[in-house]
LUMRO-574082 format. One record per atom (N, C-alpha, C, O): residue number from 1; atom name; z, y, x. Coordinates in nm, 2 decimals, decimal comma, always signed. Each point is the difference from the previous one (the first is absolute). Layout:
// LUMRO-574082
+-----+----+--------+--------+--------+
!   k !  a !      w !      v !      u !
+-----+----+--------+--------+--------+
! NUM ! CA !      Z !      Y !      X !
...
+-----+----+--------+--------+--------+
This chain:
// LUMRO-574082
+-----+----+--------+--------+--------+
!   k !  a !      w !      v !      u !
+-----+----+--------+--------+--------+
!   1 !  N !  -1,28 !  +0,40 !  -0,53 !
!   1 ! CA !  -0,05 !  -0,08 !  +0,10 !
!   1 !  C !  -0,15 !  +0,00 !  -0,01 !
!   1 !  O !  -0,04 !  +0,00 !  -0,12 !
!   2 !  N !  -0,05 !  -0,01 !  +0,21 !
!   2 ! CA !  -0,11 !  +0,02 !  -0,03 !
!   2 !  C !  -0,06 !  -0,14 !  -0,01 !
!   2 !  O !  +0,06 !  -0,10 !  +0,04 !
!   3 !  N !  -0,16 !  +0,10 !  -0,09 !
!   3 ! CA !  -0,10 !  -0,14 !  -0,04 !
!   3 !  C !  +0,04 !  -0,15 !  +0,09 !
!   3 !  O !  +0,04 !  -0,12 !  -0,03 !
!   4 !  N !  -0,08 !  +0,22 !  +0,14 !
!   4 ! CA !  -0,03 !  -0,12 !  +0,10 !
!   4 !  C !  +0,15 !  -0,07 !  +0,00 !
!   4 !  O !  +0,02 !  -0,12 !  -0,02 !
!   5 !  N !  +0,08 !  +0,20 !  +0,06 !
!   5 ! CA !  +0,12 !  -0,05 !  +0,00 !
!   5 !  C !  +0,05 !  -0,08 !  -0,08 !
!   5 !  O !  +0,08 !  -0,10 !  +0,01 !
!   6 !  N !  -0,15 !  +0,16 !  -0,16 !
!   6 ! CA !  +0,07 !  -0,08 !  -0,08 !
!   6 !  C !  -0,08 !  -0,18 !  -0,10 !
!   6 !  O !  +0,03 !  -0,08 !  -0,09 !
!   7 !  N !  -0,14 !  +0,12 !  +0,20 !
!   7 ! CA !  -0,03 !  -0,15 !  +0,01 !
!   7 !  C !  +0,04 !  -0,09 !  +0,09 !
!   7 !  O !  -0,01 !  -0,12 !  -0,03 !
!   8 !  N !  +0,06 !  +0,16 !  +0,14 !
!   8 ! CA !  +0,07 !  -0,07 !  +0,11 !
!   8 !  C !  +0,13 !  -0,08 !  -0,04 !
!   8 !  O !  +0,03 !  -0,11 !  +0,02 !
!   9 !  N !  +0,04 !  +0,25 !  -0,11 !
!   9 ! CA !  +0,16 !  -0,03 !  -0,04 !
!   9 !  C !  -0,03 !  -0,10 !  -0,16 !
!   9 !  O !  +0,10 !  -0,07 !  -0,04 !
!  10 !  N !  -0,24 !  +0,06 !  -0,03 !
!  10 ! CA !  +0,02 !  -0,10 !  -0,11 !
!  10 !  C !  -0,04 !  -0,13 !  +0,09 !
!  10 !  O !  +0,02 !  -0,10 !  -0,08 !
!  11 !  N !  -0,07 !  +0,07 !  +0,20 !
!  11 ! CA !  +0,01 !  -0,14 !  +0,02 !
!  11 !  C !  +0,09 !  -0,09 !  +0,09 !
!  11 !  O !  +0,00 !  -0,10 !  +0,06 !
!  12 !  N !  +0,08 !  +0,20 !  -0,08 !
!  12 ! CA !  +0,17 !  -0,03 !  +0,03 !
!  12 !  C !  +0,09 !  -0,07 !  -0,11 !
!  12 !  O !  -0,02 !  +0,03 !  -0,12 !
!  13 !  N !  +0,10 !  -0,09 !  +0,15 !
!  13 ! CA !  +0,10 !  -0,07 !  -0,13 !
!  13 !  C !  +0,15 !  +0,04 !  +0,12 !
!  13 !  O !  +0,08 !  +0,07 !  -0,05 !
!  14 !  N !  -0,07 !  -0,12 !  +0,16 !
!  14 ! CA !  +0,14 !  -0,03 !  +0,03 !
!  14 !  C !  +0,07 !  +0,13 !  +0,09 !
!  14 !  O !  -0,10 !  +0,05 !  +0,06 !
!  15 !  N !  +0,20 !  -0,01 !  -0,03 !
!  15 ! CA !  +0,00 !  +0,12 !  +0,13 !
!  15 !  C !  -0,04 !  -0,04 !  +0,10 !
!  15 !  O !  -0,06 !  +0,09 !  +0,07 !
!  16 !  N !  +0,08 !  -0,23 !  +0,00 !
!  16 ! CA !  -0,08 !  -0,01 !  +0,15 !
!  16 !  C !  -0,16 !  +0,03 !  +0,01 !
!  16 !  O !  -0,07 !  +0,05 !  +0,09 !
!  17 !  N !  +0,04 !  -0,09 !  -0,23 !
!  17 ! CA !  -0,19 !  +0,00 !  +0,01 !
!  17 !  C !  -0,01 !  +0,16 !  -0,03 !
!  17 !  O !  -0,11 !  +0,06 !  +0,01 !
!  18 !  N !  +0,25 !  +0,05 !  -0,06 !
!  18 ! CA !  -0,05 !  +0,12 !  -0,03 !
!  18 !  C !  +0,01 !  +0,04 !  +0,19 !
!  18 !  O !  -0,10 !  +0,04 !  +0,06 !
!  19 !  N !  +0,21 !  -0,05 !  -0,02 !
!  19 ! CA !  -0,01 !  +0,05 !  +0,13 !
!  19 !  C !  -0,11 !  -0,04 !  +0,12 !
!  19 !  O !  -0,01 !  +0,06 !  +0,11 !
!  20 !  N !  -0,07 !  -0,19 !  -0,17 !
!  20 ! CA !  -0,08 !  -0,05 !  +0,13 !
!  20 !  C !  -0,13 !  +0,13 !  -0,03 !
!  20 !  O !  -0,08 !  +0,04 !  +0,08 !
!  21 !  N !  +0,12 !  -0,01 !  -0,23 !
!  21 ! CA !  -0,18 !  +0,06 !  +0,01 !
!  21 !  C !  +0,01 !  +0,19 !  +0,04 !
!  21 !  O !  -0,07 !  +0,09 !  +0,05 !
!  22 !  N !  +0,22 !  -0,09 !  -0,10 !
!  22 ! CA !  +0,05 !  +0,12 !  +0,04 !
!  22 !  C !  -0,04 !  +0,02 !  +0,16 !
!  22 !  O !  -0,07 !  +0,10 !  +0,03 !
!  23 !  N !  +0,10 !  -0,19 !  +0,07 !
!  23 ! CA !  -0,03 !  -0,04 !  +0,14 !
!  23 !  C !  -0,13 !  +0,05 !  +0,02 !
!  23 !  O !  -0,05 !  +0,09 !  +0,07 !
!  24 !  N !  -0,02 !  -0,18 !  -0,17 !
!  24 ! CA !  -0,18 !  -0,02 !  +0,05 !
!  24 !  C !  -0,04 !  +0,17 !  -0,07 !
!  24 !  O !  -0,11 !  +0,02 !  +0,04 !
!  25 !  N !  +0,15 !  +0,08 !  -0,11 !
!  25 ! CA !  -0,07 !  +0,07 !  -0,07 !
!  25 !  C !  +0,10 !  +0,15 !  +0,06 !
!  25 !  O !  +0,09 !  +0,02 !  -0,09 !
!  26 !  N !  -0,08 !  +0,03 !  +0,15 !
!  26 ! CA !  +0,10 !  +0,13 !  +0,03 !
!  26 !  C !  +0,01 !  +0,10 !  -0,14 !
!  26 !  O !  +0,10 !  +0,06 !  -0,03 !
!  27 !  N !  -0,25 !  -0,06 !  -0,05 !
!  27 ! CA !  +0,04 !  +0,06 !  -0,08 !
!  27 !  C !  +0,07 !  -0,02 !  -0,14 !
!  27 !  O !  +0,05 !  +0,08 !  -0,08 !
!  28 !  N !  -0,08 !  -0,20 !  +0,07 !
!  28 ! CA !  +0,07 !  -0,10 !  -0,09 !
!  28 !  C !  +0,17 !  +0,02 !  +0,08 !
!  28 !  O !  +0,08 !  +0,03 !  -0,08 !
!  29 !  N !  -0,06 !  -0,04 !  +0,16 !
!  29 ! CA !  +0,19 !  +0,01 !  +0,06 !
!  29 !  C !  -0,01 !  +0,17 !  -0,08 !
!  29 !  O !  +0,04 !  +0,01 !  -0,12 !
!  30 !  N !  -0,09 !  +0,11 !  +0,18 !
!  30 ! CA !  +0,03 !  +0,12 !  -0,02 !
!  30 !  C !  +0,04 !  +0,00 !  -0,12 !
!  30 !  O !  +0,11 !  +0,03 !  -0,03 !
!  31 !  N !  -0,24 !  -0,07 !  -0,08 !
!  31 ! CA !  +0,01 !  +0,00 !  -0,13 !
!  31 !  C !  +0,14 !  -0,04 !  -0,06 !
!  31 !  O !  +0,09 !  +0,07 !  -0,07 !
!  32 !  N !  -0,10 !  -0,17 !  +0,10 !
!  32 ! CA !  +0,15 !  -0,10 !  -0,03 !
!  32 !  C !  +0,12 !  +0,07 !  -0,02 !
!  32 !  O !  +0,07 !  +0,01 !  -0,10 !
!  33 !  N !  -0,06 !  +0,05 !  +0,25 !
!  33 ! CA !  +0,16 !  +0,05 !  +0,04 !
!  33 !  C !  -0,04 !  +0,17 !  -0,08 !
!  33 !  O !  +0,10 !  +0,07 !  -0,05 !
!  34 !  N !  -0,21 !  -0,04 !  +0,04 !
!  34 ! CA !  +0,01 !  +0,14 !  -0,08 !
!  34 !  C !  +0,03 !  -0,03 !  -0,18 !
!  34 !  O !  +0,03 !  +0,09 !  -0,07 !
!  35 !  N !  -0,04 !  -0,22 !  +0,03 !
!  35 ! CA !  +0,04 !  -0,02 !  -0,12 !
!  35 !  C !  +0,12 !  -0,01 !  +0,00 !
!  35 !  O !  +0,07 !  +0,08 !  -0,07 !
!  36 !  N !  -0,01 !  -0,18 !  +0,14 !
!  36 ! CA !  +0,11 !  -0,05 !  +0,04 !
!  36 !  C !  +0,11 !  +0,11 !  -0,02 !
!  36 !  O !  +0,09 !  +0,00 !  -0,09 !
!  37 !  N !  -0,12 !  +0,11 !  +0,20 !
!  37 ! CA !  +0,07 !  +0,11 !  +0,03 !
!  37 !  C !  +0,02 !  +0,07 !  -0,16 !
!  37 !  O !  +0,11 !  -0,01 !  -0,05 !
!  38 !  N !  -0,19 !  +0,06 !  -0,01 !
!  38 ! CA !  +0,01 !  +0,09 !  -0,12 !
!  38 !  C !  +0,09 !  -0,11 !  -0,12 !
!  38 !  O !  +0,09 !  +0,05 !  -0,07 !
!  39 !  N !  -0,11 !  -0,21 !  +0,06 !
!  39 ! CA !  +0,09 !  -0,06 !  -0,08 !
!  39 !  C !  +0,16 !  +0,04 !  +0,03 !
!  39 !  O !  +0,09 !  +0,02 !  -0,08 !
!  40 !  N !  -0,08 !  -0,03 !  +0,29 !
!  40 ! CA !  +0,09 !  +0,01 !  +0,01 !
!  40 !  C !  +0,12 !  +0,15 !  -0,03 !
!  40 !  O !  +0,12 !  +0,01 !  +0,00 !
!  41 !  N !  -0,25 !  +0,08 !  -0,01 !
!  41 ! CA !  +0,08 !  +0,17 !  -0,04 !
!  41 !  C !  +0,04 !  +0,00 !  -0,16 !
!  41 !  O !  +0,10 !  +0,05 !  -0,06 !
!  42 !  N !  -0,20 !  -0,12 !  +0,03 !
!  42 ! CA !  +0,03 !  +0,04 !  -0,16 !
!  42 !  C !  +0,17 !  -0,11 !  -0,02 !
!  42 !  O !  +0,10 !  +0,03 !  -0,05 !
!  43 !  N !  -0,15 !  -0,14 !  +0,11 !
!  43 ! CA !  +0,17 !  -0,06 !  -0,05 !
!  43 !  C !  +0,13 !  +0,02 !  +0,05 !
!  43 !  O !  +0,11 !  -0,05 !  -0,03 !
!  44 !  N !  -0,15 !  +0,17 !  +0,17 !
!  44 ! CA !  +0,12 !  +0,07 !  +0,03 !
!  44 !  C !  +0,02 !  +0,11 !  -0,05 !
!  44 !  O !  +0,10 !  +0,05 !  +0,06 !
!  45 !  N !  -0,15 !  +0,02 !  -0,14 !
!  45 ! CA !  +0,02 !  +0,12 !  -0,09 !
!  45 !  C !  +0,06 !  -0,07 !  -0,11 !
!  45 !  O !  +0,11 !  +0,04 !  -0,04 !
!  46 !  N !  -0,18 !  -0,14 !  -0,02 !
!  46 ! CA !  +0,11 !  -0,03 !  -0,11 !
!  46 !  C !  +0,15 !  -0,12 !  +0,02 !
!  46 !  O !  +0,10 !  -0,01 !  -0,07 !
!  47 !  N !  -0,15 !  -0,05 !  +0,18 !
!  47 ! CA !  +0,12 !  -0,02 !  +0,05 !
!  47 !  C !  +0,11 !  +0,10 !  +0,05 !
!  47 !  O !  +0,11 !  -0,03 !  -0,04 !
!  48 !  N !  -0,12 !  +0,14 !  +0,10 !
!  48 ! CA !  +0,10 !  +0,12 !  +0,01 !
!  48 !  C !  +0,03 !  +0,05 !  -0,10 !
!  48 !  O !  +0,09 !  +0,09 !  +0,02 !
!  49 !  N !  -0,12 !  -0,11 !  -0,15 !
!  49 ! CA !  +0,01 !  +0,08 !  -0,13 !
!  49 !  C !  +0,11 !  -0,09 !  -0,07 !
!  49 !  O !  +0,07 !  +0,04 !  -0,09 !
!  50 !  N !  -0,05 !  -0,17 !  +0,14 !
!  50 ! CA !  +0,13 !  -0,12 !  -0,04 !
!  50 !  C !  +0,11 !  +0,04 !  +0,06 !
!  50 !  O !  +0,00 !  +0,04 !  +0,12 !
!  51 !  N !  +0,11 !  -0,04 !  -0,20 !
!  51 ! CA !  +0,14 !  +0,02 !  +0,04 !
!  51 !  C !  +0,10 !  -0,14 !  -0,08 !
!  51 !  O !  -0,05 !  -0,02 !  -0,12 !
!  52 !  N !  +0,14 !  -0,05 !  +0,16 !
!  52 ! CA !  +0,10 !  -0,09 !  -0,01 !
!  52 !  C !  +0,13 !  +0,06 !  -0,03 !
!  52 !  O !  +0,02 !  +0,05 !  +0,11 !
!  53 !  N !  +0,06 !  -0,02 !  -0,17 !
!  53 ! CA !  +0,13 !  +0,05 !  +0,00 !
!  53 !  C !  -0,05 !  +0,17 !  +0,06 !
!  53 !  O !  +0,05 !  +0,04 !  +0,10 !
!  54 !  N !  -0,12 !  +0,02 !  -0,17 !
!  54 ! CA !  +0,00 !  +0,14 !  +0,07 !
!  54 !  C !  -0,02 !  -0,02 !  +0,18 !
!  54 !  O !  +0,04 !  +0,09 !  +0,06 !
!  55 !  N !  -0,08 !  -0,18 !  -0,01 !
!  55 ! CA !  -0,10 !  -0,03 !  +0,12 !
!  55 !  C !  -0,09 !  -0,04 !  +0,04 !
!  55 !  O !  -0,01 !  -0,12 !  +0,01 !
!  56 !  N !  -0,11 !  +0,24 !  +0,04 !
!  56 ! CA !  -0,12 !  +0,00 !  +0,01 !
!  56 !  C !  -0,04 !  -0,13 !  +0,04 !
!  56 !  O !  +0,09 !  -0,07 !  +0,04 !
!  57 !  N !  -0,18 !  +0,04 !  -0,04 !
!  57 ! CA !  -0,09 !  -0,11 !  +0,09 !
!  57 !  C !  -0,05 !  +0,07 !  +0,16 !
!  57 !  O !  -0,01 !  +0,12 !  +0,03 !
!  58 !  N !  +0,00 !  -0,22 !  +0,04 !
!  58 ! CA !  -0,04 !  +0,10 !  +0,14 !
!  58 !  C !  -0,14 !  -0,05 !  +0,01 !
!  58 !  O !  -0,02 !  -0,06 !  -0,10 !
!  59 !  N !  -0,05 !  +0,06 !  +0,16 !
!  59 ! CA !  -0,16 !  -0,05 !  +0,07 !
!  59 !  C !  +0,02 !  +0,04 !  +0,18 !
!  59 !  O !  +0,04 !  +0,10 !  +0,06 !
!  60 !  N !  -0,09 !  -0,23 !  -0,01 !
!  60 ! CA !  +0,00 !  +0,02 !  +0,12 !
!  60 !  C !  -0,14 !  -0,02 !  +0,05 !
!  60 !  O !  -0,09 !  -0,04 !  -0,07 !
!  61 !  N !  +0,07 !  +0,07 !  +0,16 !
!  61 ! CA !  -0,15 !  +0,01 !  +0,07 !
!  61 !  C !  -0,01 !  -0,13 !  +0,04 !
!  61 !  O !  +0,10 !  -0,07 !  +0,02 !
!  62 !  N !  -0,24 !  +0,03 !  +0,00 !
!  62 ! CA !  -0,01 !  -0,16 !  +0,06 !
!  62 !  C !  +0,02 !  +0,02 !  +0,11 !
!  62 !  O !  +0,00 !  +0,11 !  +0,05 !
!  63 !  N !  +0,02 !  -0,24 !  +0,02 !
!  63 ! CA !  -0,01 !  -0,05 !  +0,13 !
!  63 !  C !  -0,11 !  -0,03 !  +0,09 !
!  63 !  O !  -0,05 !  -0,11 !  +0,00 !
!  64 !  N !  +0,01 !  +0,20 !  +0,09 !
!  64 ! CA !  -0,10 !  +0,00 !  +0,06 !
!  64 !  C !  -0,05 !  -0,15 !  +0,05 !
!  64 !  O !  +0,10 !  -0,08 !  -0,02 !
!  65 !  N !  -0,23 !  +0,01 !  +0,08 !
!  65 ! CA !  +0,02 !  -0,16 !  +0,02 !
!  65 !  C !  +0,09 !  +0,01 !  +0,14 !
!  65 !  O !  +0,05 !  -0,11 !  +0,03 !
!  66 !  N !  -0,04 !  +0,22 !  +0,05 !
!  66 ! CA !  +0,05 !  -0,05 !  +0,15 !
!  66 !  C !  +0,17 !  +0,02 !  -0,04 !
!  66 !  O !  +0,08 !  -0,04 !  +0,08 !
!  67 !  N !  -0,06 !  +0,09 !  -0,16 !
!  67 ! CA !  +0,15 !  +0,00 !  -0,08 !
!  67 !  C !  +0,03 !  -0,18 !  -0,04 !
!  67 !  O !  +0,10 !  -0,06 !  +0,04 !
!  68 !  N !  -0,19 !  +0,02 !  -0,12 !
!  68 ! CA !  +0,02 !  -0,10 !  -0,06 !
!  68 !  C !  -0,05 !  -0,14 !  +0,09 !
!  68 !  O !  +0,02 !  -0,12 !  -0,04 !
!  69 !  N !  -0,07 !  +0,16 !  +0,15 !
!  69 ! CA !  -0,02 !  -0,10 !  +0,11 !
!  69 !  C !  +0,09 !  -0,02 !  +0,07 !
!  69 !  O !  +0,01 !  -0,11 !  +0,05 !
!  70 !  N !  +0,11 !  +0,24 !  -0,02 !
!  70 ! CA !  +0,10 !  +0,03 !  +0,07 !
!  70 !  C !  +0,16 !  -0,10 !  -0,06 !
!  70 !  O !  +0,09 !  -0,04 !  +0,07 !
!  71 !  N !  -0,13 !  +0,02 !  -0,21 !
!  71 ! CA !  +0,13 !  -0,08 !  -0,06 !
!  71 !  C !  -0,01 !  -0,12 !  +0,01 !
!  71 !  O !  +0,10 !  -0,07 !  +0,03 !
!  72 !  N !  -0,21 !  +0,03 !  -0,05 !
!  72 ! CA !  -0,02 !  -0,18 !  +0,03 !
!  72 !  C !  +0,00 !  -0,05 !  +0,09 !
!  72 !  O !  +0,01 !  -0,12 !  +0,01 !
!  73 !  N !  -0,01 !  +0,26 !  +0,15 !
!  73 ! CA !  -0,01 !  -0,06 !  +0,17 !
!  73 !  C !  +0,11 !  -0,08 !  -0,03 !
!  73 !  O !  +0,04 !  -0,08 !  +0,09 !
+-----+----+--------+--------+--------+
């Protein structure tokens, strides 16, 4: 994350105050979801690497938001 970003994201404490600045800063959002994203590969690599009774674990892809706007209509 670069500097600037990551002065924005230390005067944050709660997730609404992370998203309002995410809002105000586009590069602060990019940043975010490009960390976000790489946490989320690495713990589906080692999540697929888990098996239960000799069965794998699965990983599914997220839900887009117009997916997830679509369930609460």
């Amino acid at each position: 994350m670069s500097p600037e970003s990551e002065n924005l994201f230390r005067m944050v404490n709660l997730l609404g105050d992370i998203r309002k600045k995410a809002n105000e800063s586009n590069k602060l959002e990019l940043e975010l979801k490009e960390s976000i994203i790489n946490i989320q590969e690495i713990l589906n690599n080692r999540t697929k690497r888990l098996a239960l009774k000799n069965d794998k674990f699965k990983c599914y892809s997220l839900a887009s938001q117009e997916e997830i706007i679509e369930v609460f209509e």
